[in-house]
N, C-alpha and C positions, 0 to 999 in steps of 0.2 A: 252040544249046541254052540253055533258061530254067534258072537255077539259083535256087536261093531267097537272097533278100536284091537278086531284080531288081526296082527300079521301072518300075511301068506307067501310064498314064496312058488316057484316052480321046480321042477322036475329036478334039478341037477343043485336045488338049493339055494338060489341066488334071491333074497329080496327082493318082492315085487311092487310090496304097499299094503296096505291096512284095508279092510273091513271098515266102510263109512254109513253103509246102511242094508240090511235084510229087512227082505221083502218078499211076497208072494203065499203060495201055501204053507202051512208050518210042516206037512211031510218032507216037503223037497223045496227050501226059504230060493230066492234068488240071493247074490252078494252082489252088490257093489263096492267095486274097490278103487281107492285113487292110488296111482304109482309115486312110486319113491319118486323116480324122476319121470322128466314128458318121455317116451320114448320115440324113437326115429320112425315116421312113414311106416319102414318096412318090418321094423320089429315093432310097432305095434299089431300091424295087421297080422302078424305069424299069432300074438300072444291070443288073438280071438277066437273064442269057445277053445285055446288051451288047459287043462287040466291043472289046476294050483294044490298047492298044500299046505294045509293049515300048521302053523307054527304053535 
């Protein structure tokens, strides 16, 4: 189970930011996460519905 205050990271490992709040059904919870840093225009749009993984 994700609890908030979990870091997750992407695919290659790099730090992406923490677990602020889960929400939605308890089968399949949503995460919201805030990033370490803002990132740029276009990596943010790539990071969206990207696949994370929990640390």
């Amino acid at each position: 189970m994700v609890t908030e205050g979990t870091r997750v990271a992407d695919a290659r490992g790099v730090l992406r930011g923490k677990v602020v709040r889960v929400f939605g059904p308890v089968a399949r919870p949503y995460l919201s996460i805030r990033p370490q840093r803002v990132p740029a225009p276009a990596e943010g749009a790539a990071l969206l519905g990207a696949g994370l993984l929990i640390e």
